[in-house]
N, CA, C and O of each residue as an XYZ file, in Angstrom:
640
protein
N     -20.093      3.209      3.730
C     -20.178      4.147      4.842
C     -18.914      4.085      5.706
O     -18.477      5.030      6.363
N     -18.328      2.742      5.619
C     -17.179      2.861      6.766
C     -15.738      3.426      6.070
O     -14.770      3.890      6.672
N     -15.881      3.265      4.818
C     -15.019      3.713      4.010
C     -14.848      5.392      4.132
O     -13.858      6.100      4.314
N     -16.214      5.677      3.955
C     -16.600      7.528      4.002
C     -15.603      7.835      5.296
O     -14.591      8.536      5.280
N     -16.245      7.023      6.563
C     -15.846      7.336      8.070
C     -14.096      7.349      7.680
O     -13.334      8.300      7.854
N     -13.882      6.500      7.323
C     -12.679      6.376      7.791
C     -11.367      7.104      6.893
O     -10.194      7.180      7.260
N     -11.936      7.579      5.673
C     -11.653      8.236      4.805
C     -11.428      9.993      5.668
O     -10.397     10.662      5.728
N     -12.516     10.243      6.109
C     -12.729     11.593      7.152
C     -11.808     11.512      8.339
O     -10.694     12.028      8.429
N     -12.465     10.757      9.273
C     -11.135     10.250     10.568
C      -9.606     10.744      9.791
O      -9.082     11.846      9.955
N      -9.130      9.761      9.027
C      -7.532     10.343      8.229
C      -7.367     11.138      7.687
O      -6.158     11.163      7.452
N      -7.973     12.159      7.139
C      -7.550     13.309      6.526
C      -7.843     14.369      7.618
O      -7.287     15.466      7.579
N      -8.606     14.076      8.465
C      -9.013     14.743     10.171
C      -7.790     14.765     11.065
O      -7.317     15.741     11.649
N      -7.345     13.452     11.067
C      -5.956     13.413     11.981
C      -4.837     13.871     11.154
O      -4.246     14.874     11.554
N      -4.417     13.275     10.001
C      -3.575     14.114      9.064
C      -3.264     15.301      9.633
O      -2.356     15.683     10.372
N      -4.539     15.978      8.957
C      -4.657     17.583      9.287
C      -4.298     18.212     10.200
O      -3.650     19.254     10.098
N      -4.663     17.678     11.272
C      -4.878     18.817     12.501
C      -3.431     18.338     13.768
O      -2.916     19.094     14.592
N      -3.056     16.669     13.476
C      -1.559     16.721     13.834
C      -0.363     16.597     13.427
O       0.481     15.986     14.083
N      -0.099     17.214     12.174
C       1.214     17.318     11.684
C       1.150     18.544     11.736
O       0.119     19.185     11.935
N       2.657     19.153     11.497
C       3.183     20.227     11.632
C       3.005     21.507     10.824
O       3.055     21.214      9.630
N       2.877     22.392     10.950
C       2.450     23.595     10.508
C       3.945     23.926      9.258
O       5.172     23.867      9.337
N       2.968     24.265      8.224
C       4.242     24.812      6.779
C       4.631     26.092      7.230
O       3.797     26.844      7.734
N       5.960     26.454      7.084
C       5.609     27.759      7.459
C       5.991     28.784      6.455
O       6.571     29.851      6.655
N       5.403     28.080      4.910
C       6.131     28.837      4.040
C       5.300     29.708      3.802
O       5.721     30.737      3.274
N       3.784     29.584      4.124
C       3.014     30.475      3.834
C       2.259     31.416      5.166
O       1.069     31.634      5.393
N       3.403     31.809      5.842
C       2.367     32.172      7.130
C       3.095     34.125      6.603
O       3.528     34.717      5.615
N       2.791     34.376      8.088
C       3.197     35.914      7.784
C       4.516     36.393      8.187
O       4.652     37.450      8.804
N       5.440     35.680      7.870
C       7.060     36.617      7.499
C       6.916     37.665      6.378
O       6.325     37.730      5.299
N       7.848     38.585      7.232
C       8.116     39.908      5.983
C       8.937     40.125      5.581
O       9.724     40.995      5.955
N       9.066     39.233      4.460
C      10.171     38.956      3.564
C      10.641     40.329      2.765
O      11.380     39.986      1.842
N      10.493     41.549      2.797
C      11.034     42.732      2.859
C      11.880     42.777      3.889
O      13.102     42.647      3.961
N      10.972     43.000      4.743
C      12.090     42.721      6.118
C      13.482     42.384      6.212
O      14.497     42.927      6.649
N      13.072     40.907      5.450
C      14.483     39.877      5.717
C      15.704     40.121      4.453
O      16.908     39.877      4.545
N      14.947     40.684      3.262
C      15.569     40.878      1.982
C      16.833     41.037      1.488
O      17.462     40.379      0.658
N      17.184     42.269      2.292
C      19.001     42.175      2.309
C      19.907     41.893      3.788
O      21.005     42.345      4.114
N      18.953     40.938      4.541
C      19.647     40.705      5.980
C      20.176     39.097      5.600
O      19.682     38.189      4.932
N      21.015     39.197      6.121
C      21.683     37.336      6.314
C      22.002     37.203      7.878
O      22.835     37.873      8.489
N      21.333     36.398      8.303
C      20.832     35.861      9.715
C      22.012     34.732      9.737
O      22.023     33.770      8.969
N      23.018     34.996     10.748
C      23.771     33.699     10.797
C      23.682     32.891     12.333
O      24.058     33.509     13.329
N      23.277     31.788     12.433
C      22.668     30.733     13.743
C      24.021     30.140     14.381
O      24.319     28.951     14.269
N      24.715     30.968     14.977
C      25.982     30.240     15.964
C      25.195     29.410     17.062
O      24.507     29.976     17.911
N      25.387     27.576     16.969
C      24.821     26.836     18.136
C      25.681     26.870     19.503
O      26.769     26.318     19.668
N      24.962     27.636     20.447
C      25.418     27.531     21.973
C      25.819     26.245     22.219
O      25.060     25.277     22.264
N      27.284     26.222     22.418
C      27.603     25.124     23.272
C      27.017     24.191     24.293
O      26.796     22.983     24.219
N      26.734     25.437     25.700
C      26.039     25.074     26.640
C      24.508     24.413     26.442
O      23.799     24.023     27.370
N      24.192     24.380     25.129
C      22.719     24.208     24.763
C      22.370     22.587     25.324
O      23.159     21.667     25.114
N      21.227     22.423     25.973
C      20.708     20.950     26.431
C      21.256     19.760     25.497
O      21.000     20.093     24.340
N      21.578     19.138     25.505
C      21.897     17.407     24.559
C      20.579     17.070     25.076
O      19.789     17.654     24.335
N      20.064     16.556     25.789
C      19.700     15.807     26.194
C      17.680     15.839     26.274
O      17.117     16.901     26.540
N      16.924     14.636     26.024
C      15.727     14.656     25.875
C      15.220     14.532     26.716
O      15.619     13.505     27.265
N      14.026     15.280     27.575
C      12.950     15.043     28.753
C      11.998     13.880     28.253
O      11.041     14.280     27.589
N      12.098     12.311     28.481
C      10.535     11.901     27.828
C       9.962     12.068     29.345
O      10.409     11.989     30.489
N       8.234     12.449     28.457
C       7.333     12.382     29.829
C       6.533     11.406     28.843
O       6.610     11.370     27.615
N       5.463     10.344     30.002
C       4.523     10.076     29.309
C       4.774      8.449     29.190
O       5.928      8.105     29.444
N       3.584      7.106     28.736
C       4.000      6.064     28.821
C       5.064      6.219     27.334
O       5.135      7.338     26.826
N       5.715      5.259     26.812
C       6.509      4.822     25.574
C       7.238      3.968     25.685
O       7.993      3.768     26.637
N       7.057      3.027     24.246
C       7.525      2.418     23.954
C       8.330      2.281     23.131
O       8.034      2.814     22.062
N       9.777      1.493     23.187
C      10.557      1.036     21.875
C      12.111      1.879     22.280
O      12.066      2.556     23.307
N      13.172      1.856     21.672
C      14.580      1.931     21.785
C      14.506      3.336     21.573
O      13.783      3.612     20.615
N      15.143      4.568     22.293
C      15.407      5.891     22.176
C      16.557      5.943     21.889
O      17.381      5.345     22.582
N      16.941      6.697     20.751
C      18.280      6.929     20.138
C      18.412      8.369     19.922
O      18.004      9.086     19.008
N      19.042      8.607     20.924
C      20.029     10.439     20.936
C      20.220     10.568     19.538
O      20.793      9.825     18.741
N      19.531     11.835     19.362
C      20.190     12.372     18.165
C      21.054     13.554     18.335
O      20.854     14.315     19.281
N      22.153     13.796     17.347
C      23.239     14.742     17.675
C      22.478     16.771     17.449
O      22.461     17.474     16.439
N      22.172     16.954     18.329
C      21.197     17.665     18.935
C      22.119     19.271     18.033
O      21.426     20.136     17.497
N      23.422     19.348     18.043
C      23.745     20.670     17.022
C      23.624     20.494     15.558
O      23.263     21.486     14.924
N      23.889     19.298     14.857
C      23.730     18.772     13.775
C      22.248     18.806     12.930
O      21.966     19.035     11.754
N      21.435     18.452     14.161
C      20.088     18.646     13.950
C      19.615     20.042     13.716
O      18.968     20.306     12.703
N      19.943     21.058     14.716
C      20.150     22.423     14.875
C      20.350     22.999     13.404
O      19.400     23.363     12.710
N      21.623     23.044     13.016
C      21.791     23.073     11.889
C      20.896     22.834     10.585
O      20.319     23.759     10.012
N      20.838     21.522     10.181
C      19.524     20.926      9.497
C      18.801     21.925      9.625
O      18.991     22.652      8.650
N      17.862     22.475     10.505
C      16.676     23.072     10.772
C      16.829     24.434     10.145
O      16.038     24.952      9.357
N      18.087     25.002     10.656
C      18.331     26.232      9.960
C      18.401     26.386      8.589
O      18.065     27.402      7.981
N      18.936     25.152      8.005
C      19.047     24.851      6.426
C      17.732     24.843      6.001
O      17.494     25.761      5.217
N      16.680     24.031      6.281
C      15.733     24.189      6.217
C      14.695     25.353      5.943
O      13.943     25.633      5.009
N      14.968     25.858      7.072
C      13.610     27.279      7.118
C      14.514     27.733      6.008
O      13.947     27.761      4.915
N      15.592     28.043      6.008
C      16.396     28.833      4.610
C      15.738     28.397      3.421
O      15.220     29.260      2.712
N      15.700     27.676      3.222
C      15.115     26.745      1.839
C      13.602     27.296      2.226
O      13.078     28.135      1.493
N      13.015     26.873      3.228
C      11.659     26.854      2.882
C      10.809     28.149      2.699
O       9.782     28.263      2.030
N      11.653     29.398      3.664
C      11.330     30.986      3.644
C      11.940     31.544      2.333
O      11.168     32.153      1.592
N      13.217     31.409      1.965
C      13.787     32.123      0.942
C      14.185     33.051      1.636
O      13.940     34.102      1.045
N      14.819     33.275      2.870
C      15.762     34.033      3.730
C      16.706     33.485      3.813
O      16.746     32.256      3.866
N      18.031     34.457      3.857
C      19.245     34.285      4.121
C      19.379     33.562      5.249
O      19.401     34.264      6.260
N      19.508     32.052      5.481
C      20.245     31.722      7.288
C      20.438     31.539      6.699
O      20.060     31.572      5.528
N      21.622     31.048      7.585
C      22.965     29.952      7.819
C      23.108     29.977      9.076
O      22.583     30.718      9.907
N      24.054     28.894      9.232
C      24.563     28.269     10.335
C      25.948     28.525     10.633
O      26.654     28.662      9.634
N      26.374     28.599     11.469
C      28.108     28.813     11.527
C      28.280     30.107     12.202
O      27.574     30.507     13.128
N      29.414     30.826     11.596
C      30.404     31.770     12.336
C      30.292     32.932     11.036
O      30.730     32.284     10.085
N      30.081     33.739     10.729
C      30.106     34.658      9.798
C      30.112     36.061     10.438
O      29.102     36.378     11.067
N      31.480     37.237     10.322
C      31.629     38.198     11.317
C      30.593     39.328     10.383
O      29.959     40.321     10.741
N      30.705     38.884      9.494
C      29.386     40.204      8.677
C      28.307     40.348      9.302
O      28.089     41.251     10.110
N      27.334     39.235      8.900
C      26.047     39.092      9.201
C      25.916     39.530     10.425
O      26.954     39.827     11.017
N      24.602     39.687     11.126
C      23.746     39.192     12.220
C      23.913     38.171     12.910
O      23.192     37.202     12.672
N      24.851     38.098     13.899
C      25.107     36.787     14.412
C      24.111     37.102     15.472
O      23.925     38.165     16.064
N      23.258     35.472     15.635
C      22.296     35.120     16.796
C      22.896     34.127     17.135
O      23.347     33.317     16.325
N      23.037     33.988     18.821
C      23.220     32.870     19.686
C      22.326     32.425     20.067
O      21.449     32.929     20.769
N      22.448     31.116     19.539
C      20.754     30.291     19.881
C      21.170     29.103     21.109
O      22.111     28.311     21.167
N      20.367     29.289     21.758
C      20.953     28.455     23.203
C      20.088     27.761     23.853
O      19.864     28.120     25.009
N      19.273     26.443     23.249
C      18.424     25.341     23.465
C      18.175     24.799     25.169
O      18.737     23.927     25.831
N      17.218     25.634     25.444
C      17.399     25.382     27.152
C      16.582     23.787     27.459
O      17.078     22.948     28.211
N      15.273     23.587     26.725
C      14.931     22.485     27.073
C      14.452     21.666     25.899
O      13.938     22.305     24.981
N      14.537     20.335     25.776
C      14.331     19.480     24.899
C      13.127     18.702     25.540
O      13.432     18.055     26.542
N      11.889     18.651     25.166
C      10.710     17.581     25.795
C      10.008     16.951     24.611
O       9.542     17.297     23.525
N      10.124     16.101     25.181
C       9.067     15.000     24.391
C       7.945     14.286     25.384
O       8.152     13.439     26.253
N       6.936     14.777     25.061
C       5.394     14.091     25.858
C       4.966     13.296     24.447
O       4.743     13.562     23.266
N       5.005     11.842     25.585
C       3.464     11.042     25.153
C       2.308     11.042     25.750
O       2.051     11.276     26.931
N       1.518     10.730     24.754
C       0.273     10.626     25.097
C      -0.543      9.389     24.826
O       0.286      8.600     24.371
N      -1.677      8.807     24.855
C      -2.572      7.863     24.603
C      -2.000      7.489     23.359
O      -1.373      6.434     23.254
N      -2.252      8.684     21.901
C      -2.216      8.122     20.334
C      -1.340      9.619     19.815
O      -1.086      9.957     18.659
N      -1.097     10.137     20.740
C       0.344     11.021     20.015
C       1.440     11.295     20.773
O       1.838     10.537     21.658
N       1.958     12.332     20.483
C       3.619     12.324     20.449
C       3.951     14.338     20.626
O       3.825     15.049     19.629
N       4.193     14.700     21.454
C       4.348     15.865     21.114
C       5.888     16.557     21.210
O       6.210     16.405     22.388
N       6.633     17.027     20.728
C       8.067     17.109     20.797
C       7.986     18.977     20.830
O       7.463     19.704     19.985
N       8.886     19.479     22.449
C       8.619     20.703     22.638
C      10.132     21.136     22.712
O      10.948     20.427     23.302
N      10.570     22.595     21.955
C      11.831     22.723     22.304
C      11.637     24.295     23.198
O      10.509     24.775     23.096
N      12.364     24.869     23.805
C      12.778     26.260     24.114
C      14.408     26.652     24.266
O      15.443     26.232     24.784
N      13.787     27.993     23.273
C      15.461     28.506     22.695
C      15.806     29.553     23.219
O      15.034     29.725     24.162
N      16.494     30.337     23.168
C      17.257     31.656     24.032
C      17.686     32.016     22.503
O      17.781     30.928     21.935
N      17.932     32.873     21.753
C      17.999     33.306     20.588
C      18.632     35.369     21.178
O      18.003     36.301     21.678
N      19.520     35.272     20.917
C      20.277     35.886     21.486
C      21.080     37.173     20.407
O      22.277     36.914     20.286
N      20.619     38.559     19.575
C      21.077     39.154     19.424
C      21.607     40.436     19.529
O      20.770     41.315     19.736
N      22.929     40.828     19.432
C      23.186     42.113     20.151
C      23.343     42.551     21.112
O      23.772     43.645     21.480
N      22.908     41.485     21.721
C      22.558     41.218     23.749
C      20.869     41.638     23.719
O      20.502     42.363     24.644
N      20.112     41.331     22.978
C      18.816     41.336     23.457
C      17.983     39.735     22.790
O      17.955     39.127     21.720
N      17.400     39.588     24.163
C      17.465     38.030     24.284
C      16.051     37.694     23.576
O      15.222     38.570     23.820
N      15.518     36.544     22.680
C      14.068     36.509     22.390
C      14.078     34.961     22.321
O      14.532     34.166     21.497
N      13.226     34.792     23.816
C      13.041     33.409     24.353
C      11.876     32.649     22.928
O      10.915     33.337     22.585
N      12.082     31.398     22.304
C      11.315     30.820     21.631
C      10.821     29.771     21.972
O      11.692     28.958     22.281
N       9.090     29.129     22.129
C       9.246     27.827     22.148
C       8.775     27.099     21.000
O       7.753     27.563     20.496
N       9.300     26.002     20.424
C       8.881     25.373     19.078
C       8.255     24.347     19.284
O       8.614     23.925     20.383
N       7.287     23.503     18.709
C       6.889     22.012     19.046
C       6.378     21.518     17.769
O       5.982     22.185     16.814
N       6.459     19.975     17.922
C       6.021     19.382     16.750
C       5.188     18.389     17.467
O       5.625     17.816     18.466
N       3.889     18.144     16.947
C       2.958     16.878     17.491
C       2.891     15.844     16.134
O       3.127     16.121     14.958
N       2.521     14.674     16.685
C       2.072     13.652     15.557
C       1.666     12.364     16.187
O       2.192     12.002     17.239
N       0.721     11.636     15.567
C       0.140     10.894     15.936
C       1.480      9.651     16.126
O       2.298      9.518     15.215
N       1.562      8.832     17.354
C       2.612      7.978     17.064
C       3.601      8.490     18.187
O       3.251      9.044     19.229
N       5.095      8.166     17.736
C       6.449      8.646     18.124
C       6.971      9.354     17.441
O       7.254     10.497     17.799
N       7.293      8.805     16.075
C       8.128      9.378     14.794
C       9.663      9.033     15.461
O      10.022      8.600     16.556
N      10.290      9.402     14.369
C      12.074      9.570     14.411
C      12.270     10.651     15.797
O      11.741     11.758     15.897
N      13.014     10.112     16.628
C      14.070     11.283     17.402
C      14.059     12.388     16.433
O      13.153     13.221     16.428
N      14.880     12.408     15.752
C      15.793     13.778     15.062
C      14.603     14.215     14.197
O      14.068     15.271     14.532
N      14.125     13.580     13.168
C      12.993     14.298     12.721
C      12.348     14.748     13.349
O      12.317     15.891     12.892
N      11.433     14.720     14.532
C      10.608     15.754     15.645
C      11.620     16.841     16.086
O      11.268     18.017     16.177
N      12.470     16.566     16.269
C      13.279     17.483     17.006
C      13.957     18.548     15.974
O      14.692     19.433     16.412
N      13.720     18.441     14.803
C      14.435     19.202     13.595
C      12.948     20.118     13.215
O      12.898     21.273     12.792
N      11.701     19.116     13.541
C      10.747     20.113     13.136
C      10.457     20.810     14.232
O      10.189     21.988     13.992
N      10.406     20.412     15.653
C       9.859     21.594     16.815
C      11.278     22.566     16.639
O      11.037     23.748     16.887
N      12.761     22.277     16.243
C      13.520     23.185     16.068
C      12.935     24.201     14.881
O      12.349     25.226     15.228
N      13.111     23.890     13.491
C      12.148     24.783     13.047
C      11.128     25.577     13.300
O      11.009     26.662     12.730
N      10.487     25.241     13.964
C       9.536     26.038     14.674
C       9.371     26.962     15.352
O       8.476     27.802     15.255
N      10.493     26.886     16.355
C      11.115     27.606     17.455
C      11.737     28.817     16.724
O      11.602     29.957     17.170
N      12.643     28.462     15.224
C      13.524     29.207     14.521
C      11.940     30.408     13.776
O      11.893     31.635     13.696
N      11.260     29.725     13.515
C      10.543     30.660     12.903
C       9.208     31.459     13.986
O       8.358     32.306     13.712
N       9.353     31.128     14.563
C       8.610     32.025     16.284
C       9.629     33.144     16.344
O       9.379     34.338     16.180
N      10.889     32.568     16.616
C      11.987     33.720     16.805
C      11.534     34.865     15.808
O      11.066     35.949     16.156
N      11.783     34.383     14.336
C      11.906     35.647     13.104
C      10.379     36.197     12.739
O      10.135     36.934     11.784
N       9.713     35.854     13.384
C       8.140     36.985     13.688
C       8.704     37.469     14.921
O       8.540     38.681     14.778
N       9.280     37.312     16.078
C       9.572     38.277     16.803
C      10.395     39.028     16.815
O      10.558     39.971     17.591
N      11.297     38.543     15.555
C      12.859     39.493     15.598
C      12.311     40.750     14.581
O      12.658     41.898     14.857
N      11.447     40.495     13.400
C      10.960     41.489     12.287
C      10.085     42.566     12.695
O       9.536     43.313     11.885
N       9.930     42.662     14.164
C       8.939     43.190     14.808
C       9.570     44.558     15.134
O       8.930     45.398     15.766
């Protein structure tokens, strides 16, 4: 019986606090088909992490455009849409401009919140991304997945 319990409890917490896939949600990959989305990182964008909340253990800055990047590589891979990262005068250039970086603890999780300024053409589409998990996790890993997140909030509002 405690086996059953505890078998349920972990696939319960599993579930419901890790991060959302977003390979199967509703992008319209018509939409995106012959567009190439290129992610120029705002300079001015936050470095820096808000912790709220008790925590414990050594906080190590992660290089907050690098990460940026990553993320964009990412959803690329994981949507099968054209991003990239960088400077490209063809494409769709979006200025993505990371206003706040938060990380809340809690009792038995961890929630990592970003908000972006996503910036094309001059019309602005504010995003916020977050990643929860039981624990702390890695700096840069939370912060690469609430970036992801944020990146793919944006492209349901940009396909709109």
């Amino acid at each position: 019986m405690r086996q059953l319990l505890f078998g349920v409890f972990f696939i319960s917490a599993t579930t419901c606090l890790s991060a959302q896939n977003s390979t199967s949600n509703i992008l319209n990959k018509e939409y995106f088909k012959e567009k190439t989305l290129v992610f120029t990182y705002n300079t001015s964008s936050v470095q820096n992490f808000n912790i709220e909340g008790p925590h414990a253990g050594m906080f190590f800055q992660p290089d907050v455009k690098k990460t940026f990047e990553e993320a964009v590589s990412e959803m690329a891979k994981e949507t099968n849409i054209n991003l990239i990262s960088g400077n490209n005068s063809i494409a769709d250039q979006i200025n993505s401009k990371i206003l706040d970086i938060t990380w809340q603890f809690k009792l038995f999780s961890a929630e990592l919140t970003t908000k972006v300024n996503f910036n094309v053409n001059n019309q602005n589409y504010m995003s916020t991304g977050s990643y929860k998990n039981i624990g702390g996790g890695s700096e840069r890993k939370n912060l690469k997945r609430a970036l992801k997140n944020s990146i793919y909030n944006f492209l349901l509002e940009y396909q709109k």
